[in-house]
C-alpha positions as a Markdown table, in Angstrom:
| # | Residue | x | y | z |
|---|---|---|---|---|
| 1 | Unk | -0.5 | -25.4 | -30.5 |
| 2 | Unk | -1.0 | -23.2 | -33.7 |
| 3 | Unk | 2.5 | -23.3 | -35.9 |
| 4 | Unk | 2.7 | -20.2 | -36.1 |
| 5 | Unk | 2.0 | -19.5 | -32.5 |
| 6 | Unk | 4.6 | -21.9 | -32.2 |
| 7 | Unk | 6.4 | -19.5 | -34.2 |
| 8 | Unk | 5.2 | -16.8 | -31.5 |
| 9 | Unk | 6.7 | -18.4 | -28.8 |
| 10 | Unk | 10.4 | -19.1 | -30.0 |
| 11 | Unk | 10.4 | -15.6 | -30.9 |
| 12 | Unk | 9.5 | -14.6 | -27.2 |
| 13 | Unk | 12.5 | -16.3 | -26.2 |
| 14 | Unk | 15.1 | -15.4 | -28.7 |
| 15 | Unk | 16.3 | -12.4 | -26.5 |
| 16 | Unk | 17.1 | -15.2 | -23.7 |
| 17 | Unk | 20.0 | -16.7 | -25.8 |
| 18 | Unk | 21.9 | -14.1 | -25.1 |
| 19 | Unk | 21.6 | -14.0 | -21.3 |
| 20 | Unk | 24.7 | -14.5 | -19.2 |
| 21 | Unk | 25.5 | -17.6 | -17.3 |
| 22 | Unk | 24.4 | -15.7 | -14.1 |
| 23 | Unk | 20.7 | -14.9 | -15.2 |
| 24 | Unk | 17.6 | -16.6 | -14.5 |
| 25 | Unk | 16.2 | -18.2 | -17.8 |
| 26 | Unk | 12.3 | -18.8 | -18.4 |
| 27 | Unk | 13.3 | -22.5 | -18.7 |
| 28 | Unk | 14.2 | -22.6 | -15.1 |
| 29 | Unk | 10.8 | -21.0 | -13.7 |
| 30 | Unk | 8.6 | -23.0 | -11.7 |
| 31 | Unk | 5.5 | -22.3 | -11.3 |
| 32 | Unk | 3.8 | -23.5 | -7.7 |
| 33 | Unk | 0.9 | -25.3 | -9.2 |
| 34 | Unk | 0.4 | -26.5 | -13.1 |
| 35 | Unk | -0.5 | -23.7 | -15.3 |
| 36 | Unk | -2.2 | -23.6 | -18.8 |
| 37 | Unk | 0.2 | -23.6 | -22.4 |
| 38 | Unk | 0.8 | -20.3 | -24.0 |
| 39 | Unk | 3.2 | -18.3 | -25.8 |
| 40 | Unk | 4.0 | -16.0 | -23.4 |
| 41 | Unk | 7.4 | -17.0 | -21.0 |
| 42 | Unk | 7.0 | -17.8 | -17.8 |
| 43 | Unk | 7.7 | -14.3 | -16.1 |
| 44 | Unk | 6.0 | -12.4 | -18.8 |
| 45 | Unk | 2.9 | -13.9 | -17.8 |
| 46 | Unk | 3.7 | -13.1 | -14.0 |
| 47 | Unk | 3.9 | -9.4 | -14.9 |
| 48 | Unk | 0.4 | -9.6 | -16.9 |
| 49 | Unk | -1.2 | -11.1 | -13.9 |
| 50 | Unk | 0.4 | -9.0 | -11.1 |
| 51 | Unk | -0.8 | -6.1 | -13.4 |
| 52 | Unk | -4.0 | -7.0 | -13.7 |
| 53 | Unk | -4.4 | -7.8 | -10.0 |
| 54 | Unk | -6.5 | -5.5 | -7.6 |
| 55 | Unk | -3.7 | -5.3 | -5.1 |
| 56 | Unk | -1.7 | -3.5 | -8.6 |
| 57 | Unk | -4.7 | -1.6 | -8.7 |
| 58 | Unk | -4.4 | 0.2 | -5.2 |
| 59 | Unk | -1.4 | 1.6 | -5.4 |
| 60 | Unk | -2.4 | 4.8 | -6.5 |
| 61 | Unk | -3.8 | 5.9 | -3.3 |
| 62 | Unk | -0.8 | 4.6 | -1.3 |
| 63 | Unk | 1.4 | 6.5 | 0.3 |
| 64 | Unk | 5.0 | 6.4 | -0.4 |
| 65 | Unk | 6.5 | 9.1 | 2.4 |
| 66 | Unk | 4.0 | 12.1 | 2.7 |
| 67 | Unk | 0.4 | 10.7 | 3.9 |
| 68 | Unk | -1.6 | 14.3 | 4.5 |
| 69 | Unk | 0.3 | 16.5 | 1.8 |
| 70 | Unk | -2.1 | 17.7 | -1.0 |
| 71 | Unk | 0.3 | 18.0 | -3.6 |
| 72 | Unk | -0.7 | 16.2 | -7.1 |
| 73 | Unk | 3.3 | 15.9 | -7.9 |
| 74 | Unk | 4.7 | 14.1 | -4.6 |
| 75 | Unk | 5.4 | 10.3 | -5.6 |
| 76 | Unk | 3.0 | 7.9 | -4.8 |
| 77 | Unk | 3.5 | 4.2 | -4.2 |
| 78 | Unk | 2.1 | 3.6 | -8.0 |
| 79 | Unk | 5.0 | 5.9 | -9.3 |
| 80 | Unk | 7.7 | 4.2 | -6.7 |
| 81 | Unk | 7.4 | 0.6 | -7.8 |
| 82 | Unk | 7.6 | 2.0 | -12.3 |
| 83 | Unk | 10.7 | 3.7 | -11.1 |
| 84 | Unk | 12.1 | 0.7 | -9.3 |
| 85 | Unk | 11.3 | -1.2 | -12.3 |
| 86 | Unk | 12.4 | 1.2 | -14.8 |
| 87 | Unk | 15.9 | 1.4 | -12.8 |
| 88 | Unk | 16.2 | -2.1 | -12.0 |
| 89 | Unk | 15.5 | -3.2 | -15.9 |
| 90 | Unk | 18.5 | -0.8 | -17.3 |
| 91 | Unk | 20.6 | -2.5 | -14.8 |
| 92 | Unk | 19.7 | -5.7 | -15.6 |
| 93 | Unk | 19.7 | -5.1 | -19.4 |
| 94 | Unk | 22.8 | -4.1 | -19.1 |
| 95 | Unk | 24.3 | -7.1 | -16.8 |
| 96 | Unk | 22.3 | -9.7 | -19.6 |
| 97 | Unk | 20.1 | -10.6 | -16.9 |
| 98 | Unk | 16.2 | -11.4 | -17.0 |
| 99 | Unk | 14.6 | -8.4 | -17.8 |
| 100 | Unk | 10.9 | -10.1 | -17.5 |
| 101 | Unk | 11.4 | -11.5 | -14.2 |
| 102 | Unk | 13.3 | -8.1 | -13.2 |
| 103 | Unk | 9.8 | -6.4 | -14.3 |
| 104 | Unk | 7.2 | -8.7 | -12.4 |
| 105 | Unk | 9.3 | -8.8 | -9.4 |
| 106 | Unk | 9.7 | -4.5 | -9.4 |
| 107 | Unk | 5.8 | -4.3 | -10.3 |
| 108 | Unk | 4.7 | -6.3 | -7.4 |
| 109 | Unk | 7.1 | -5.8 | -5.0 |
| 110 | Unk | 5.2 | -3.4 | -2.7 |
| 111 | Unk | 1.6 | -5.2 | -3.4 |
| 112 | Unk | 1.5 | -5.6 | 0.2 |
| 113 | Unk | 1.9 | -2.1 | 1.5 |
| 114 | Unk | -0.2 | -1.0 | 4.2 |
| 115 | Unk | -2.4 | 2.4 | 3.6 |
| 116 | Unk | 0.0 | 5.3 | 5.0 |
| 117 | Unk | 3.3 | 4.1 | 4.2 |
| 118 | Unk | 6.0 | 2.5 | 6.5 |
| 119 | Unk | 4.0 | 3.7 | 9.8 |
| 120 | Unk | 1.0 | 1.8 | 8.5 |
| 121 | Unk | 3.3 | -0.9 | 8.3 |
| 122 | Unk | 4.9 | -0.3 | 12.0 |
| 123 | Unk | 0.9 | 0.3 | 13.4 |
| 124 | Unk | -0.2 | -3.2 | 12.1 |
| 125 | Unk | 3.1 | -5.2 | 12.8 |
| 126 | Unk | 2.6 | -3.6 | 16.3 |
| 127 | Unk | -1.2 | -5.0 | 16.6 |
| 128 | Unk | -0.4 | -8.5 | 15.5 |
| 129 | Unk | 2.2 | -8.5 | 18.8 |
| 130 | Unk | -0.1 | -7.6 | 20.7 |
| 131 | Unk | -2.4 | -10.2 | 19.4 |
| 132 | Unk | 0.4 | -13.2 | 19.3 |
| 133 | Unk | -0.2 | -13.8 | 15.7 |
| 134 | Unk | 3.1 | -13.5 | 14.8 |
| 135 | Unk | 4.4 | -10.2 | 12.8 |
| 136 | Unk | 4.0 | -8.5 | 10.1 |
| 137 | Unk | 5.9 | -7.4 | 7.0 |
| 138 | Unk | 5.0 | -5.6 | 3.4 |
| 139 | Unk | 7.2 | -8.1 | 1.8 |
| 140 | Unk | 5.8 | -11.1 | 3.0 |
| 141 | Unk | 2.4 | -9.5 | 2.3 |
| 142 | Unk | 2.6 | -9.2 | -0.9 |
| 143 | Unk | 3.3 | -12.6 | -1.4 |
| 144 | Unk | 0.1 | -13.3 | 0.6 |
| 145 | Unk | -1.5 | -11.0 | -1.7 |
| 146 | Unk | -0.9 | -12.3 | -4.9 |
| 147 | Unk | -0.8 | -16.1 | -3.8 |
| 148 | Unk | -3.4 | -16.6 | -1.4 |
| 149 | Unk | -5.8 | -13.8 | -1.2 |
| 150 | Unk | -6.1 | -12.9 | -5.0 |
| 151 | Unk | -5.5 | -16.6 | -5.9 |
| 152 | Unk | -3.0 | -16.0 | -9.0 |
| 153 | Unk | -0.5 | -18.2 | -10.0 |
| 154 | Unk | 2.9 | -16.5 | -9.7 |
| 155 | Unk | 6.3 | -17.9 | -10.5 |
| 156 | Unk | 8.2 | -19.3 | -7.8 |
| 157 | Unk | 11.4 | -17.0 | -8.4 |
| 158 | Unk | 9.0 | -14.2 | -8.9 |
| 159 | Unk | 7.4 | -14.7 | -5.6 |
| 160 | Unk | 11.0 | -15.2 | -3.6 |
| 161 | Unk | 12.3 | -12.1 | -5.4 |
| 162 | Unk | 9.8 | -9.9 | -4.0 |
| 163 | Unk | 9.8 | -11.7 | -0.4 |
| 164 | Unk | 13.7 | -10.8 | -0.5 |
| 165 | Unk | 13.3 | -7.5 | -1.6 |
| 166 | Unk | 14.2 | -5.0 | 1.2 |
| 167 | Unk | 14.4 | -1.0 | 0.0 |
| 168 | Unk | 15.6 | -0.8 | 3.8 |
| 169 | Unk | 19.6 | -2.7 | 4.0 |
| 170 | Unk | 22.4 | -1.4 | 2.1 |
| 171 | Unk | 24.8 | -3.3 | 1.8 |
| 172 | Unk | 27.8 | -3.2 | -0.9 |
| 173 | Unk | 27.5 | -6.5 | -2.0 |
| 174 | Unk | 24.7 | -8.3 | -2.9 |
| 175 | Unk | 24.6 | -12.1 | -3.3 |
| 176 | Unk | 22.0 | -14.7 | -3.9 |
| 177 | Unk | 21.2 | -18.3 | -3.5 |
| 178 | Unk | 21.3 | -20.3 | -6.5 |
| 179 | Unk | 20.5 | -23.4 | -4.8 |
| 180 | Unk | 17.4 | -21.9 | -3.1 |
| 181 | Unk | 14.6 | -24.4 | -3.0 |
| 182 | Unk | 11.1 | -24.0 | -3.3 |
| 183 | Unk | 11.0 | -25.7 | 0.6 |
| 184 | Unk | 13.5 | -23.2 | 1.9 |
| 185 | Unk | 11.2 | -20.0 | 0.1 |
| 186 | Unk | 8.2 | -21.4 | 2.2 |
| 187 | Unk | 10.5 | -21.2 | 5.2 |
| 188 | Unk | 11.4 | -18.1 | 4.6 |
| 189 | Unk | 7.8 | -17.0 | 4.0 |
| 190 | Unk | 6.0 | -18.6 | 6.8 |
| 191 | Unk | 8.9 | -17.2 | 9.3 |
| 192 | Unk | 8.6 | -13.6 | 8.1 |
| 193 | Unk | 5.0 | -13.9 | 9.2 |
| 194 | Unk | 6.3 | -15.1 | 12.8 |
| 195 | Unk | 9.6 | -13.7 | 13.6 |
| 196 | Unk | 9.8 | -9.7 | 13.6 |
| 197 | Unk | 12.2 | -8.2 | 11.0 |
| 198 | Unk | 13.2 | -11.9 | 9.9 |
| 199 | Unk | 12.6 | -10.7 | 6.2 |
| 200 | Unk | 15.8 | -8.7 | 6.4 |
| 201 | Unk | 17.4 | -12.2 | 6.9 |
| 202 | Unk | 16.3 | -13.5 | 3.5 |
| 203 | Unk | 18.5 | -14.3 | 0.4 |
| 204 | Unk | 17.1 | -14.1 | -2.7 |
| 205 | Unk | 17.2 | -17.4 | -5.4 |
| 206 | Unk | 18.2 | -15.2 | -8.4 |
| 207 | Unk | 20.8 | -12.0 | -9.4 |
| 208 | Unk | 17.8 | -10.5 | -10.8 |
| 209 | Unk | 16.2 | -10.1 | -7.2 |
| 210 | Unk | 19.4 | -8.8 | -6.2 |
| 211 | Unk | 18.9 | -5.8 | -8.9 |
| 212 | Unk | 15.1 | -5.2 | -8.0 |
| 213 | Unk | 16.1 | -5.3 | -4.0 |
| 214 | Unk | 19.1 | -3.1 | -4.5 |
| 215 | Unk | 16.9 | -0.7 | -7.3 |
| 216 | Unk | 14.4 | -0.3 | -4.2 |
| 217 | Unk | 16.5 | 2.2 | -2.7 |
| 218 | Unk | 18.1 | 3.9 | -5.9 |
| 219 | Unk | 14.2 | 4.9 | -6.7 |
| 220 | Unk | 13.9 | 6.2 | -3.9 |
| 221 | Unk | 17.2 | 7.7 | -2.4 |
| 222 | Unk | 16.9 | 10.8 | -5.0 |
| 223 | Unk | 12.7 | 11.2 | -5.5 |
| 224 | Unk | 12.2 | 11.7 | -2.0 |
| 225 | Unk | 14.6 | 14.6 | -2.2 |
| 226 | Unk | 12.7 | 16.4 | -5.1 |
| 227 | Unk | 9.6 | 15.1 | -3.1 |
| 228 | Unk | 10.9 | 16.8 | 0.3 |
| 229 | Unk | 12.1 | 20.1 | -1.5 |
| 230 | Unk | 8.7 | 20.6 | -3.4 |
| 231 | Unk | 6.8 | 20.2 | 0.0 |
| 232 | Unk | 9.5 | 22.4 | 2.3 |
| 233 | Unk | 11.4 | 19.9 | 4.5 |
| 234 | Unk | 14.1 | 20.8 | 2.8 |
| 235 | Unk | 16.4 | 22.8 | 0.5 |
| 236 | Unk | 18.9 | 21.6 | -2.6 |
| 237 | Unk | 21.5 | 23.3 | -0.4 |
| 238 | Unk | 20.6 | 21.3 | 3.0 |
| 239 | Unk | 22.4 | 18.2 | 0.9 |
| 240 | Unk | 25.5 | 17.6 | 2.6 |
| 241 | Unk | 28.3 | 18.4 | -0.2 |
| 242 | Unk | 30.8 | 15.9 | 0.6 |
| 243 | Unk | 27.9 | 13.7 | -0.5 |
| 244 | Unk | 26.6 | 16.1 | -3.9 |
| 245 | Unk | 30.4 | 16.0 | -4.8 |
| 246 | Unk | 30.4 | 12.4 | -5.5 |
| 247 | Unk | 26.6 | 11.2 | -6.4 |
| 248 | Unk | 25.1 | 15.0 | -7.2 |
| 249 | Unk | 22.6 | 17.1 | -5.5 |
| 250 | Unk | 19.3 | 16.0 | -7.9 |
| 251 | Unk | 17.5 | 12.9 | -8.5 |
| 252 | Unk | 18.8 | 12.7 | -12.3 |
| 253 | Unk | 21.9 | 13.1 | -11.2 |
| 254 | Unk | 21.9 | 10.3 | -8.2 |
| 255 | Unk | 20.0 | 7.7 | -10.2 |
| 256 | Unk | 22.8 | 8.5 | -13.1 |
| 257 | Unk | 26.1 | 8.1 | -11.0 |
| 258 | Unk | 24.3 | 5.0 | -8.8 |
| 259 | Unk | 23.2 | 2.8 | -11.9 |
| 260 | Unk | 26.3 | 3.7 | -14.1 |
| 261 | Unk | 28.3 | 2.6 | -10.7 |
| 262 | Unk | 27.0 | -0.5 | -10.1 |
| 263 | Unk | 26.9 | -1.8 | -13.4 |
| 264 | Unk | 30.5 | -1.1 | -13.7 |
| 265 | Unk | 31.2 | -2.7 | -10.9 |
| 266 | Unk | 29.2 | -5.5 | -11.4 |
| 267 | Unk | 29.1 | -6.7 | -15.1 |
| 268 | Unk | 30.1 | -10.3 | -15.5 |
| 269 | Unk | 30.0 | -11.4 | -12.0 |
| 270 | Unk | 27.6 | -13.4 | -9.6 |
| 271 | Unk | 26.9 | -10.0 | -7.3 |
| 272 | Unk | 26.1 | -6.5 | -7.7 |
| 273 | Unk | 28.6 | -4.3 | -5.9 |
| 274 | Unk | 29.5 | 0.0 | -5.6 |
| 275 | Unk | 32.7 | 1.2 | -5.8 |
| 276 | Unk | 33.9 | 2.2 | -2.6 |
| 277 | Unk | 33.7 | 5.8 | -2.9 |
| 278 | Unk | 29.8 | 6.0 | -4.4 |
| 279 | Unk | 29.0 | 3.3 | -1.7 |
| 280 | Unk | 30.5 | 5.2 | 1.5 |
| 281 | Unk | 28.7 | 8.0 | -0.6 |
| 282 | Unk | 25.2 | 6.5 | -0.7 |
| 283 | Unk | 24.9 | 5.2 | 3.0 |
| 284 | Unk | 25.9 | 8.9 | 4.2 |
| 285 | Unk | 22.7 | 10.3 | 1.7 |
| 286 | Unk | 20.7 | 7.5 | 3.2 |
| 287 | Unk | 21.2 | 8.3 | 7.1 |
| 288 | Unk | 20.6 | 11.8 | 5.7 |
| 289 | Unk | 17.4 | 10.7 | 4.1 |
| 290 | Unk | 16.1 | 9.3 | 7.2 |
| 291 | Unk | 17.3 | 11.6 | 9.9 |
| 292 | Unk | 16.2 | 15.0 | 7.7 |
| 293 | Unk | 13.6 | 13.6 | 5.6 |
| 294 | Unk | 12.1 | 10.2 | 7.2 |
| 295 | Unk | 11.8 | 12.0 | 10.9 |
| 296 | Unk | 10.6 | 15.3 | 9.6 |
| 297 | Unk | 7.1 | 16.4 | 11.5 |
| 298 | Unk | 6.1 | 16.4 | 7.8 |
| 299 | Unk | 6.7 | 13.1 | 7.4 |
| 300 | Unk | 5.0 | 11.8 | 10.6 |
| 301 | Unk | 2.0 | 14.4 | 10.2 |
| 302 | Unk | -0.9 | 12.9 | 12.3 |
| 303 | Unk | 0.8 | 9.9 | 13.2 |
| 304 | Unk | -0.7 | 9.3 | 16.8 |
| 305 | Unk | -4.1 | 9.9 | 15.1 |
| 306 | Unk | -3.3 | 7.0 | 13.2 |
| 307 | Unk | -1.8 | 4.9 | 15.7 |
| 308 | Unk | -5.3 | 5.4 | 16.8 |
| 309 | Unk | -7.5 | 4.9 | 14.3 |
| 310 | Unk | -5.3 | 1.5 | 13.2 |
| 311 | Unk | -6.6 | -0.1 | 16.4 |
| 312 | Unk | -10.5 | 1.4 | 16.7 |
| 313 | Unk | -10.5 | 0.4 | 13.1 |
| 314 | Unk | -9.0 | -3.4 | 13.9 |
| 315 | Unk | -10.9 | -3.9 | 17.3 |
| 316 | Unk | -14.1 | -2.6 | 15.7 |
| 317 | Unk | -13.8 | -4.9 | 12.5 |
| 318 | Unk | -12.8 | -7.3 | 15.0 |
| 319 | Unk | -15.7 | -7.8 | 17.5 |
| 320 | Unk | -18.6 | -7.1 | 14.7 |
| 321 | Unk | -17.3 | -10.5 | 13.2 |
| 322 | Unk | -16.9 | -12.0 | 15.8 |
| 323 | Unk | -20.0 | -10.9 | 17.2 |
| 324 | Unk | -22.1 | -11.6 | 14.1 |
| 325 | Unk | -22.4 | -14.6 | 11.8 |
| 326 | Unk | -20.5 | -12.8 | 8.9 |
| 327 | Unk | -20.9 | -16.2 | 6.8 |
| 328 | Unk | -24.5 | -15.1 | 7.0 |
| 329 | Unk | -24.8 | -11.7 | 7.3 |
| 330 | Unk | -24.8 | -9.3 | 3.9 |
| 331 | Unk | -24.0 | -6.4 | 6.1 |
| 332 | Unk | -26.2 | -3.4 | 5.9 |
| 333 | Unk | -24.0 | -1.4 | 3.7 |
| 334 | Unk | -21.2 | -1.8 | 1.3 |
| 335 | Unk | -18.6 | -0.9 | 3.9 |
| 336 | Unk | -20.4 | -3.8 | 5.7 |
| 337 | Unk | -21.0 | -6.1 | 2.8 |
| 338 | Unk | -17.2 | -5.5 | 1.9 |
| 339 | Unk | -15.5 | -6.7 | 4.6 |
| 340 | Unk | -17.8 | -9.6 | 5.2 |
| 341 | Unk | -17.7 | -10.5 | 1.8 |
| 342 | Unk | -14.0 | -10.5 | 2.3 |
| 343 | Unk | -13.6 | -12.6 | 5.5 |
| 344 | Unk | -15.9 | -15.1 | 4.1 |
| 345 | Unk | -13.9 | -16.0 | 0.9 |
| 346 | Unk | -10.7 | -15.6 | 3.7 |
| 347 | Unk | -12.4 | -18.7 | 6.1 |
| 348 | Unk | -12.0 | -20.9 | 2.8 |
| 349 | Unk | -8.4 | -21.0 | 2.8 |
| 350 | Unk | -6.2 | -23.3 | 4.5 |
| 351 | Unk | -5.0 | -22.3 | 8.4 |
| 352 | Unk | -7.6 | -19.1 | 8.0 |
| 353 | Unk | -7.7 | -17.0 | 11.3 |
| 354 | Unk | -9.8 | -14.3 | 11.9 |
| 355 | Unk | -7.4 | -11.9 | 13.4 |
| 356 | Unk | -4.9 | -12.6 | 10.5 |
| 357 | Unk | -7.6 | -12.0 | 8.0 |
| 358 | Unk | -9.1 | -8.5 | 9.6 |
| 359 | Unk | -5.0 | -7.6 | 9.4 |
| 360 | Unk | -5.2 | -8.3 | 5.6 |
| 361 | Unk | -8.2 | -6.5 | 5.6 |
| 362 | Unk | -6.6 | -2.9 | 6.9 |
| 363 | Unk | -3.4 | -3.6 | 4.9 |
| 364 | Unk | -5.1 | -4.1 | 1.5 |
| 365 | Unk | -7.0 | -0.5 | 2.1 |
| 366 | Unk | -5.8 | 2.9 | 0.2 |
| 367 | Unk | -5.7 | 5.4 | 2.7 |
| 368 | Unk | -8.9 | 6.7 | 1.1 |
| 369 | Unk | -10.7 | 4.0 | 1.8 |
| 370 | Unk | -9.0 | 3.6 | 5.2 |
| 371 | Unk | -9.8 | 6.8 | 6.3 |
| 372 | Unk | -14.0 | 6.3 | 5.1 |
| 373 | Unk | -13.9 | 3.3 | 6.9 |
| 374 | Unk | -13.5 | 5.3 | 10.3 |
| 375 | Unk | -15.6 | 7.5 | 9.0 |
| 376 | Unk | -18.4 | 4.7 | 8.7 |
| 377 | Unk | -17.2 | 2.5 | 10.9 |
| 378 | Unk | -16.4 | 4.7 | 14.2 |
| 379 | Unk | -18.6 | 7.6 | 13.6 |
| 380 | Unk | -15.9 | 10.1 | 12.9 |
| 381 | Unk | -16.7 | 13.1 | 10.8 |
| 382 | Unk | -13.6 | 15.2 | 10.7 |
| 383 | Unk | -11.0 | 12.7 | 9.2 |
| 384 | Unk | -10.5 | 14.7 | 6.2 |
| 385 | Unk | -9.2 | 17.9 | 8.8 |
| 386 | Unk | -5.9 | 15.4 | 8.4 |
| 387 | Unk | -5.1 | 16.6 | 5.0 |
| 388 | Unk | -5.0 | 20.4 | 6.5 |
């Protein structure tokens, strides 16, 4: 290499000397298969790539809790995982960790999201039951994602950090698993795609997936308020005040008192912990959250639609391959030619099934694109009346 790239490269690691004793240097990344010299660390280069990937692309037709709300400000899963990041990088500034693993994890964390949220999640985990082909999780999909549908070489700790990430637990102390191998990871990430809710199990190999998995829910504890105000669910007043007295009663607020918490009562030690009061605090806004906001009619708008449609759309898809020789066939028109397109570069990879691949098919879709396929697919005309 160039001396002065040489050069390049040192000075890309210079920050690292600094780290504490708990954080995960570049020098201990592994990547899963050999990868090409260049002066960019290990987990910098996993942040370029997950970036750069289509998956990263579609997040900005995602949704993140309202699925039929025209409103240009209500967060979308594009704006979820930069907060997460954002949030989970202070913290980990702040605690000497890794910020460039902290990043790439945060970024790709939700690659695997279904269109419509945590009920497209529910609809497709729900079909693969019923079809015995095991379960199915948005974590452990974006692992799939990144690794063996888009092909990209992703670091090992990356890859577990975002398996292990889960916006859904809260718990007041979070460990990790510094003798994780790269064997028990695989374990983990072929069982999350066979046992239901086993990815709620999973420790993570690194503190700096503890900071990502625990920023999950500080990006979105206090957004989804604003988000639930500006759309009516809710008023700043509805906030239960024993809980405003402690954390605050707006999203600056919350994020403030939770990060400032946490780092307080985490710095220079192998966990990240809350102080007793902000904790007992936090778990009373989140069952607040998710009895107010997560339950609201607004939030579920349409859902038995979509229960529907998830399973027309997945039979349909479905019995057209399996009825046609899609290794053949160039379909008839791009919403054709996509998906066999797709399946055919899917029957190239190692233990492909067709059911599994149709199910990475709906769960790659925006919910743009989900909702034209039913309009091309099964004939309906009216799917936009959802949005009314």
């Amino acid at each position: 290499m160039n001396e002065i790239l040489l050069k390049a490269k040192e000075n890309m690691l210079l920050k690292e000397k600094e780290l504490s004793p708990y954080a995960c240097k570049s020098e201990k990344g592994i990547w899963l298969k050999k990868d090409k010299e260049d002066i960019r660390p290990i987990f910098y280069r996993d942040i370029d790539r997950i970036i750069h990937s289509s998956g990263y692309t579609r997040y900005i037709d995602k949704t993140q809790v309202y699925s039929f709300v025209q409103n240009d400000h209500i967060t979308r899963r594009v704006l979820h995982v930069q907060l997460v990041s954002k949030i989970a990088r202070t913290i980990g500034r702040s605690l000497r960790l890794n910020e460039d693993l902290i990043e790439a994890m945060a970024l790709g964390h939700d690659i695997g999201h279904t269109p419509f949220g945590h009920k497209g999640e529910s609809l497709l985990n729900d079909i693969c039951k019923e079809e015995n082909i095991g379960a199915f999780c948005h974590n452990a999909q974006s692992v799939r994602e990144l690794q063996t549908m888009e092909g990209l070489n992703i670091s090992l700790q990356t890859l577990d950090g975002i398996l292990a990430h889960n916006g859904e637990i809260l718990i007041n102390r979070y460990t990790y698993n510094p003798d994780k191998t790269k064997e028990q990871f695989i374990e983990d990430l072929n069982n999350a795609f066979k046992i239901d809710n086993y990815s709620k199990q999973i420790k993570p190999m690194t503190l700096e997936a503890c900071v990502v998995r625990l920023s999950d829910i500080l990006a979105y504890i206090g957004r989804d308020i604003e988000d639930a105000i500006k759309v009516g669910v809710i008023t700043r007043e509805d906030i239960p005040q024993e809980v405003a007295k402690v954390l605050g009663d707006n999203n600056s607020t919350i994020v403030d008192t939770l990060i400032k918490d946490v780092i307080i009562n985490s710095y220079d030690k192998p966990y990240l912990m809350f102080s007793d009061e902000v904790f007992e605090a936090l778990m009373k806004l989140k069952t607040w959250n998710y009895k107010t906001i997560y339950e609201s009619d607004m939030a579920n708008k349409n859902y038995e639609k979509i229960d529907k449609l998830f399973k027309l759309l997945y039979n349909q898809y479905l019995e057209k391959l399996q009825r046609e020789d899609y290794k053949e066939n160039r379909g008839k028109d791009i919403s054709e030619q996509n998906l066999y397109e797709f399946i055919r570069k899917m029957s190239e990879k190692k233990d492909f099934n067709i059911k599994r691949a149709v199910i990475d098919y709906i769960a790659g879709q925006t919910d743009k694109f989900f909702l034209n396929e039913c309009k091309t697919n099964l004939g309906l005309k009216d799917v936009e009346n959802l949005y009314k």
